[in-house]
ROMI-525908 format. One record per residue (C-alpha): residue number from 0; x, y, z. Coordinates in Angstrom, 2 decimals. Last residue first. Layout:
REM residues N
@n: NUM, east: X, north: Y, up: Z
...
REM end
This chain:
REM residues 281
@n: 280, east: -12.52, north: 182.30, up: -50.67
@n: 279, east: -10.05, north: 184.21, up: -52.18
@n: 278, east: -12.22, north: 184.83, up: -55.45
@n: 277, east: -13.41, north: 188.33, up: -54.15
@n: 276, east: -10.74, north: 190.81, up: -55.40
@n: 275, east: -9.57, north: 189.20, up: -58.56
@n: 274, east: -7.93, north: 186.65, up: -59.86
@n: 273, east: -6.49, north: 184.48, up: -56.68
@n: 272, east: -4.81, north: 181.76, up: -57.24
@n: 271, east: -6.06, north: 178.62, up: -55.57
@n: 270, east: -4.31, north: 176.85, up: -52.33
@n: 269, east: -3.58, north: 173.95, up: -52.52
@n: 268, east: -1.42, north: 173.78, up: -49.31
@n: 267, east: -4.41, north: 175.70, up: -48.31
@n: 266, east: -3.22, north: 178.94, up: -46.30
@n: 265, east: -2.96, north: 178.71, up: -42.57
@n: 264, east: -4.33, north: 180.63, up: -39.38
@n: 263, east: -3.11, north: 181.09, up: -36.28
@n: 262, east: -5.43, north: 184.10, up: -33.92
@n: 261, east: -3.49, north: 186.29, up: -31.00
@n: 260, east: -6.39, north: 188.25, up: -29.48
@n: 259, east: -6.17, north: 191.25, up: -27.03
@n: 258, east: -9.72, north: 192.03, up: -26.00
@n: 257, east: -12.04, north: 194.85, up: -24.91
@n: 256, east: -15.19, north: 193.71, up: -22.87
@n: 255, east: -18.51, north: 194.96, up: -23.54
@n: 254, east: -21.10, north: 193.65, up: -20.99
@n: 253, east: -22.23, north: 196.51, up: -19.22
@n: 252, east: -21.54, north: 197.55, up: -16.06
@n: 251, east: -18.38, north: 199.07, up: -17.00
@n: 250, east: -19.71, north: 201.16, up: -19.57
@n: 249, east: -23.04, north: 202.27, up: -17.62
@n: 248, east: -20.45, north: 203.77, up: -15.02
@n: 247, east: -17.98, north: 205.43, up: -17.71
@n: 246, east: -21.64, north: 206.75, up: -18.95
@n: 245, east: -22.61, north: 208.06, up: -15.70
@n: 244, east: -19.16, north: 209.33, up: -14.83
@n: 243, east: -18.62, north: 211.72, up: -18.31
@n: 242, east: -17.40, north: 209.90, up: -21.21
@n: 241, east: -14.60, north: 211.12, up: -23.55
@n: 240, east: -11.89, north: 212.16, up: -21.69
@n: 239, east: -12.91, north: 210.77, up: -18.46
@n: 238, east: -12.53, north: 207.35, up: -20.13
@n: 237, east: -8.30, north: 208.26, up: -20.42
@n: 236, east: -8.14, north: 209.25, up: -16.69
@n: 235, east: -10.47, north: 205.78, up: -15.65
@n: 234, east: -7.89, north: 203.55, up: -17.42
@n: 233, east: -8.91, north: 201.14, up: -20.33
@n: 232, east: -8.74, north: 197.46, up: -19.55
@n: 231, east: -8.09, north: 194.61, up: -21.98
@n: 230, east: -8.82, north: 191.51, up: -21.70
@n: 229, east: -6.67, north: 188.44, up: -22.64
@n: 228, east: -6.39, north: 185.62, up: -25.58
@n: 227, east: -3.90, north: 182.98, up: -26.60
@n: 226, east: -3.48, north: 180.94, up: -29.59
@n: 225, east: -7.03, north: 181.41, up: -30.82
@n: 224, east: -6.37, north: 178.81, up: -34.01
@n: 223, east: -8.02, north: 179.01, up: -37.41
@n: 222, east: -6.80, north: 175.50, up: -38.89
@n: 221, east: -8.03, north: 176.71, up: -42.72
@n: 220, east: -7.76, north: 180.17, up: -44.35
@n: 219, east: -9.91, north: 180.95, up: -47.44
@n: 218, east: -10.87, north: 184.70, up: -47.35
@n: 217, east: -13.90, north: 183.92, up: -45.25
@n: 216, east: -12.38, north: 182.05, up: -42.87
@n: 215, east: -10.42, north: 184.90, up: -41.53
@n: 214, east: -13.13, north: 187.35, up: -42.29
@n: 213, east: -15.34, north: 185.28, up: -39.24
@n: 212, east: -12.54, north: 185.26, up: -37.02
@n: 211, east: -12.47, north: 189.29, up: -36.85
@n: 210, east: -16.63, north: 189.20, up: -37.35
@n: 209, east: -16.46, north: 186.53, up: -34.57
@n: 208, east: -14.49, north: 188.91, up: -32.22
@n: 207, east: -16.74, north: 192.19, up: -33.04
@n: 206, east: -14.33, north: 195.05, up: -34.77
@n: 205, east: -11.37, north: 196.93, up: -33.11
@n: 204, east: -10.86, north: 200.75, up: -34.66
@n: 203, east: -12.35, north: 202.35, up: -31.75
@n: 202, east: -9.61, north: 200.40, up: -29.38
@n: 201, east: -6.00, north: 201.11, up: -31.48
@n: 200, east: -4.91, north: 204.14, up: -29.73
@n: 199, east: -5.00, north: 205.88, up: -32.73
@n: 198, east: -8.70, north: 205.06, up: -32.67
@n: 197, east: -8.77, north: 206.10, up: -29.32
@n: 196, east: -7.22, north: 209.81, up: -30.54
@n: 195, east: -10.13, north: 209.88, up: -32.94
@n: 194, east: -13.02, north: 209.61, up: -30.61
@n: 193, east: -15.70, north: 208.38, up: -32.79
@n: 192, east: -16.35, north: 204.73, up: -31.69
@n: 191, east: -15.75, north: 206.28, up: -28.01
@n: 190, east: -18.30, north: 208.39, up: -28.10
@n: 189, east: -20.28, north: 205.67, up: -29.43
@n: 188, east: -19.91, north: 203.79, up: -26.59
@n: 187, east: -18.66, north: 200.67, up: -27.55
@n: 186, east: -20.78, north: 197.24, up: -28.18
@n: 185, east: -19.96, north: 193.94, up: -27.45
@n: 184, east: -17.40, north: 191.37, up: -27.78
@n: 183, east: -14.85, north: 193.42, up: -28.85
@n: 182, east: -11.21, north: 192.84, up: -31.06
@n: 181, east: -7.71, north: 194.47, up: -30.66
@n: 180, east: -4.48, north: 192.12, up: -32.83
@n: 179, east: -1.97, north: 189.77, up: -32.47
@n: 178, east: -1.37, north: 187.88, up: -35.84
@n: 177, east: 0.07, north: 184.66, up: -36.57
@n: 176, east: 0.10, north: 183.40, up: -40.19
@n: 175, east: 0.58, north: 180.41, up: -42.18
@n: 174, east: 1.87, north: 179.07, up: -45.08
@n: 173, east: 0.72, north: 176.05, up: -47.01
@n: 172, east: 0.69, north: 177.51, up: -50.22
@n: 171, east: 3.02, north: 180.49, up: -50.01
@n: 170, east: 1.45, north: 183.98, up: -48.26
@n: 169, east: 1.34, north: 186.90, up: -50.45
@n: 168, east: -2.55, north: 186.27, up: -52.23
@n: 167, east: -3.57, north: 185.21, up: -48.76
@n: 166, east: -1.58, north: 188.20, up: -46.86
@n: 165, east: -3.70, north: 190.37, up: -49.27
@n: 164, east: -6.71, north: 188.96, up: -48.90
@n: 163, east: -6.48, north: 189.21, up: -44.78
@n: 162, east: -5.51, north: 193.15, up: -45.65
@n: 161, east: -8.73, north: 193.90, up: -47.60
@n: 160, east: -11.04, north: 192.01, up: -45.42
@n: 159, east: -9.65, north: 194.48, up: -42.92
@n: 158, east: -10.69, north: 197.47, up: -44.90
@n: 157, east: -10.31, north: 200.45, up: -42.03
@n: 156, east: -6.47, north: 199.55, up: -41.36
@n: 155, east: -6.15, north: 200.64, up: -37.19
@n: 154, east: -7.17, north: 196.93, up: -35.94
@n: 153, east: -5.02, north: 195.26, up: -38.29
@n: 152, east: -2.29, north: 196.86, up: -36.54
@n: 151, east: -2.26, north: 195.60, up: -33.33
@n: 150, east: 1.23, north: 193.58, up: -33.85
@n: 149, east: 1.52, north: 191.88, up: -37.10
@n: 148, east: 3.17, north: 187.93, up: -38.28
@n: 147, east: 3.17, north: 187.22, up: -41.69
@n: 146, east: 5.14, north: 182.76, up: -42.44
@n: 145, east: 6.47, north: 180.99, up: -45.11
@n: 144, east: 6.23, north: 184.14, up: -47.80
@n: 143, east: 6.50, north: 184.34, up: -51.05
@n: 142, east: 3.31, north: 183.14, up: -52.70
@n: 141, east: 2.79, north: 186.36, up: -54.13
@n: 140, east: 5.02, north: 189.53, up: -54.66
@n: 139, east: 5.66, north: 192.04, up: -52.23
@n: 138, east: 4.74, north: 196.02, up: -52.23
@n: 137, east: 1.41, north: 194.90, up: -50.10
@n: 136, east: -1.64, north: 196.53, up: -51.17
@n: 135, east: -3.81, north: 196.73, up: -47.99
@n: 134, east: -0.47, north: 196.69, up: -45.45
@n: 133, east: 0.27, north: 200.36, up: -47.19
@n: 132, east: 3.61, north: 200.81, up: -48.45
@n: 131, east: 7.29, north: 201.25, up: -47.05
@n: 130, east: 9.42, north: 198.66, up: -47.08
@n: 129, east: 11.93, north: 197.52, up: -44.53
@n: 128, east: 14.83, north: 194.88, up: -44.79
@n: 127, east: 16.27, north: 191.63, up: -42.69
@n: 126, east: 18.84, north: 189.88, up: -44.03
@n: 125, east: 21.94, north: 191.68, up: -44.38
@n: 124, east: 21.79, north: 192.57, up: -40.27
@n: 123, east: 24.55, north: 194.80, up: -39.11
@n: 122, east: 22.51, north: 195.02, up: -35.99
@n: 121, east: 23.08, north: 199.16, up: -36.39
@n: 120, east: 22.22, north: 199.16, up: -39.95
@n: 119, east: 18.84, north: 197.40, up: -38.66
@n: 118, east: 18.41, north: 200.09, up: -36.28
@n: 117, east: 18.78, north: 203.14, up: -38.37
@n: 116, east: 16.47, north: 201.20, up: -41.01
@n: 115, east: 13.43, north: 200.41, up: -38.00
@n: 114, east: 13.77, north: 204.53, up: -37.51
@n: 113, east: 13.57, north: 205.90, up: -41.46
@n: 112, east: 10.67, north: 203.62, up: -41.88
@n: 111, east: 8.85, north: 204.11, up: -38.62
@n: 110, east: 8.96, north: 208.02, up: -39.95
@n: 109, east: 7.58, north: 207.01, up: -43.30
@n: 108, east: 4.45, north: 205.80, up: -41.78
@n: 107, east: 3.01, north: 203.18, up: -44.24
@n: 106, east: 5.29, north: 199.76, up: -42.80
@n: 105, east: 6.17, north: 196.52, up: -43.85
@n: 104, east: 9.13, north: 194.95, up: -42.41
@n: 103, east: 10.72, north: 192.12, up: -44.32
@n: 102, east: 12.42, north: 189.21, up: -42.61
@n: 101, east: 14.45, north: 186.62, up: -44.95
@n: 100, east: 16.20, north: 182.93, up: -43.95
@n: 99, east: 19.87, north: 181.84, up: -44.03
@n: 98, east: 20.86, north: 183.66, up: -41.71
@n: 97, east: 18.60, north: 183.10, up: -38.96
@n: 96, east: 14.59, north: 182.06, up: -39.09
@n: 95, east: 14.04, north: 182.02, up: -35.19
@n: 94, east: 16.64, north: 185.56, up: -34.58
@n: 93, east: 14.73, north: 186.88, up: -37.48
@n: 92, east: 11.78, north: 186.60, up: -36.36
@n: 91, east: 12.68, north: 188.61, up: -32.77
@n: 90, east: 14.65, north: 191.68, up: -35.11
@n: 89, east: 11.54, north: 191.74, up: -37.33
@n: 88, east: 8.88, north: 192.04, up: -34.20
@n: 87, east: 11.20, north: 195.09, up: -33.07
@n: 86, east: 11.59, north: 196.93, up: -36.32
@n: 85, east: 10.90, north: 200.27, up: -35.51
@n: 84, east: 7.21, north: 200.14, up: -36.66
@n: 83, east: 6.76, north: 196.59, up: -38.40
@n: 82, east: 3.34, north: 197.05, up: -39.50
@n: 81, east: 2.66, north: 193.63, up: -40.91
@n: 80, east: 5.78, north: 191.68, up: -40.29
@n: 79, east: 6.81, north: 189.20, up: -43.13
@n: 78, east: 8.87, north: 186.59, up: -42.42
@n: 77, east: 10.57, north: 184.13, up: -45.31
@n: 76, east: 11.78, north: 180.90, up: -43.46
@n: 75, east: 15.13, north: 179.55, up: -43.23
@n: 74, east: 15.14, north: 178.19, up: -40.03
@n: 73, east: 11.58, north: 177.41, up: -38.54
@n: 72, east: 8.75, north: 180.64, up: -37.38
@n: 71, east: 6.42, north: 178.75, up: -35.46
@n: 70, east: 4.44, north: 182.01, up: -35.40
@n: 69, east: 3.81, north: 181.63, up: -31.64
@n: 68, east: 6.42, north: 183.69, up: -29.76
@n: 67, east: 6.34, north: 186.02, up: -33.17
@n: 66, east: 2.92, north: 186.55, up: -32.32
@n: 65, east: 3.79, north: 188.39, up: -28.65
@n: 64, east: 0.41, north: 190.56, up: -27.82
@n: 63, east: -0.77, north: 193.88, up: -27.44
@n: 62, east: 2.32, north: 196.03, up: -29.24
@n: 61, east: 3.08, north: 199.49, up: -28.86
@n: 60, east: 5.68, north: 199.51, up: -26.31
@n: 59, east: 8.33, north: 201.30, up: -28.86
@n: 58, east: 10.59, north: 198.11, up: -29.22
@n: 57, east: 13.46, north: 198.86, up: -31.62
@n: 56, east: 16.20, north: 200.74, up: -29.57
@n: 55, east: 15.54, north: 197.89, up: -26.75
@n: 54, east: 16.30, north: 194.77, up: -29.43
@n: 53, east: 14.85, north: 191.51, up: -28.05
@n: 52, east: 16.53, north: 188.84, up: -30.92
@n: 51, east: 16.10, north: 186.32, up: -28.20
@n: 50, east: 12.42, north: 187.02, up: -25.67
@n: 49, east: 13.21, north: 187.94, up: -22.63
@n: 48, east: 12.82, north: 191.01, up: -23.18
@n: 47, east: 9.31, north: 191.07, up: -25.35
@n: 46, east: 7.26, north: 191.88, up: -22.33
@n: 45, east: 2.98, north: 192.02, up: -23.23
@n: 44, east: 1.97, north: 194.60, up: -21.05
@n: 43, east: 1.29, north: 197.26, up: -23.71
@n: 42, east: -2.53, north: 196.69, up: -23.76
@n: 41, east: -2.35, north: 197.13, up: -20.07
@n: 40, east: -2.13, north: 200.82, up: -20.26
@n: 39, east: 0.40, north: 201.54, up: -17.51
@n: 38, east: -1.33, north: 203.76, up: -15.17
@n: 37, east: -0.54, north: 207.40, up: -15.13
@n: 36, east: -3.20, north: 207.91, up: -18.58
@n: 35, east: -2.28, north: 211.33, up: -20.18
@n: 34, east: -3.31, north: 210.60, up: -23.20
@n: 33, east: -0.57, north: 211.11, up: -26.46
@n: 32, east: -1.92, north: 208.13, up: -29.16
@n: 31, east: 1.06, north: 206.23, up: -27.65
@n: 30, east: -1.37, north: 203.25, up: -27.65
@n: 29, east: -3.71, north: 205.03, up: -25.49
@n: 28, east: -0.94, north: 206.24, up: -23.64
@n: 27, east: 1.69, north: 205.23, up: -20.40
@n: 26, east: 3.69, north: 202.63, up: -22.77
@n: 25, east: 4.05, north: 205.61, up: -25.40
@n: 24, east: 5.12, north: 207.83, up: -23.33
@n: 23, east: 7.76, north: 205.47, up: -21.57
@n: 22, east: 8.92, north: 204.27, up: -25.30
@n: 21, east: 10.07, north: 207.95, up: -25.60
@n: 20, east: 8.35, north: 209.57, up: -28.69
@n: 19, east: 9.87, north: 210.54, up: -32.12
@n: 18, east: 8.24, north: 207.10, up: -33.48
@n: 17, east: 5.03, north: 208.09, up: -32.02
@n: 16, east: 4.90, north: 211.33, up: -33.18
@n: 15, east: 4.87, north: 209.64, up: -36.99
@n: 14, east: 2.40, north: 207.19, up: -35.76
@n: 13, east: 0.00, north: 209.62, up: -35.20
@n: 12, east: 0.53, north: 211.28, up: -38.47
@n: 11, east: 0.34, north: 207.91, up: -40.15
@n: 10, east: -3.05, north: 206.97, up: -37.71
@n: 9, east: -4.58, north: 210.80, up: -38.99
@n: 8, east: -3.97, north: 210.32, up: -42.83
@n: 7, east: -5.35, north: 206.57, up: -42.54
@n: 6, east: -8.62, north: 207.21, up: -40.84
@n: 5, east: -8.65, north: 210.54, up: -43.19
@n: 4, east: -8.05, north: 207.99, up: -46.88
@n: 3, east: -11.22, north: 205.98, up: -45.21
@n: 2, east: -13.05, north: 208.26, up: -44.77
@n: 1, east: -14.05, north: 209.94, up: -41.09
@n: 0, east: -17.72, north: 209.98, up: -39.92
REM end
């Protein structure tokens, strides 16, 4: 069983390739965690092009939802993006919160860094920045943001009770979040559980549906919304990897079922400060 600091190592490394990858590769992979997978991996289906803001330079096909399509993101509003990657979830907010509002990217893989800055200096945008740190420690201040959005990222961060304290403590009373993210109802194959490439490729990382909403509520958030919800399917070519045809048979007979979530959830408008690592609640 990996640590926690080796769950992180190997997603950064991951996610390093990734940003030096074609978005084709990544669309056709495990969350371009490098399969080989000839069908477009439905947990990339999601199409951000029509959406204003859309950069092409900045959207890597990673994603398994569209959160910034229901973040109710208003003029003027501070947006943070949880695992911005190459910036394309920033470049979308910041087309809903314009000039005169703020969009920081937030992101641990120096790489995604270095990429979401060469496309920001090419938008010419003065508003919209990216920061490098880890989504469980946040290198922002509290209470200053309207509105966090993320992309399937929660489900790669091991301490996910962690992260949904930490976009508490940096939310502003009365601000909300919309988040896209992997969950199961049901139980993976263990080989599967431990496969580190599908952890990368944001499935073995996912944790039970009402565990997910469950930590939500937990940490203090109030009008928990499921704002839109679809299954996800994994390809036979990536299962051959790690099952063999009985157990890919017993899989899909079973009653696990891999979901793309996008969950709404708001801070207290009275929200109490929090002074230490448990009194969020």
């Amino acid at each position: 069983m990996e640590t926690t600091d080796q769950i992180k190592d190997m997603v950064r490394q991951k996610y390093s390739e990734i940003a030096l990858q074609d978005k084709e590769i990544n669309q056709s992979s495990c969350c371009g965690s490098g399969c080989c997978s000839t069908d477009v991996y439905n947990i990339m289906s999601d199409d951000y092009s029509t959406l204003e803001g859309y950069n092409p330079d900045a959207d890597l096909g990673l994603g398994c939802g569209l959160p910034t399509q229901f973040a109710q993101i208003k003029t003027g509003d501070v947006v943070i993006d949880l695992g911005s990657g190459a910036g394309n979830d920033c470049f979308i907010a910041r087309k809903e919160t314009g000039e005169t509002g703020r969009v920081i990217g937030i992101d641990f893989t120096p790489a995604m860094i270095e990429k979401a800055r060469v496309n920001v200096d090419k938008l010419g945008y003065n508003n919209v920045e990216f920061r490098q740190g880890d989504i469980e420690k946040m290198p922002v201040s509290a209470d200053i943001a309207d509105v966090i959005v993320s992309n399937c990222v929660l489900n790669l961060v091991p301490n996910k009770y962690g992260v949904f304290q930490e976009i508490y403590r940096v939310l502003k009373p009365g601000g909300h979040f919309s988040i896209s993210d992997i969950v199961l109802v049901g139980e993976l194959p263990e080989k599967i559980q431990q496969a580190a490439e599908m952890y990368a490729g944001c499935v073995a990382g996912a944790i039970q549906k009402e565990e997910y909403l469950g930590l939500i509520e937990t940490t203090g958030f109030q009008k928990i919304t499921l704002q839109k919800e679809k299954p996800i399917t994994i390809p036979d070519d990536i299962l051959n990897q790690y099952l063999n045809a009985d157990e890919i048979a017993e899989f899909k007979a079973s009653a696990t079922c891999i979901v793309s979530v996008t969950v709404f959830a708001q801070k207290p408008a009275t929200a109490k400060t929090c002074c230490g690592p448990d009194c969020c609640k």
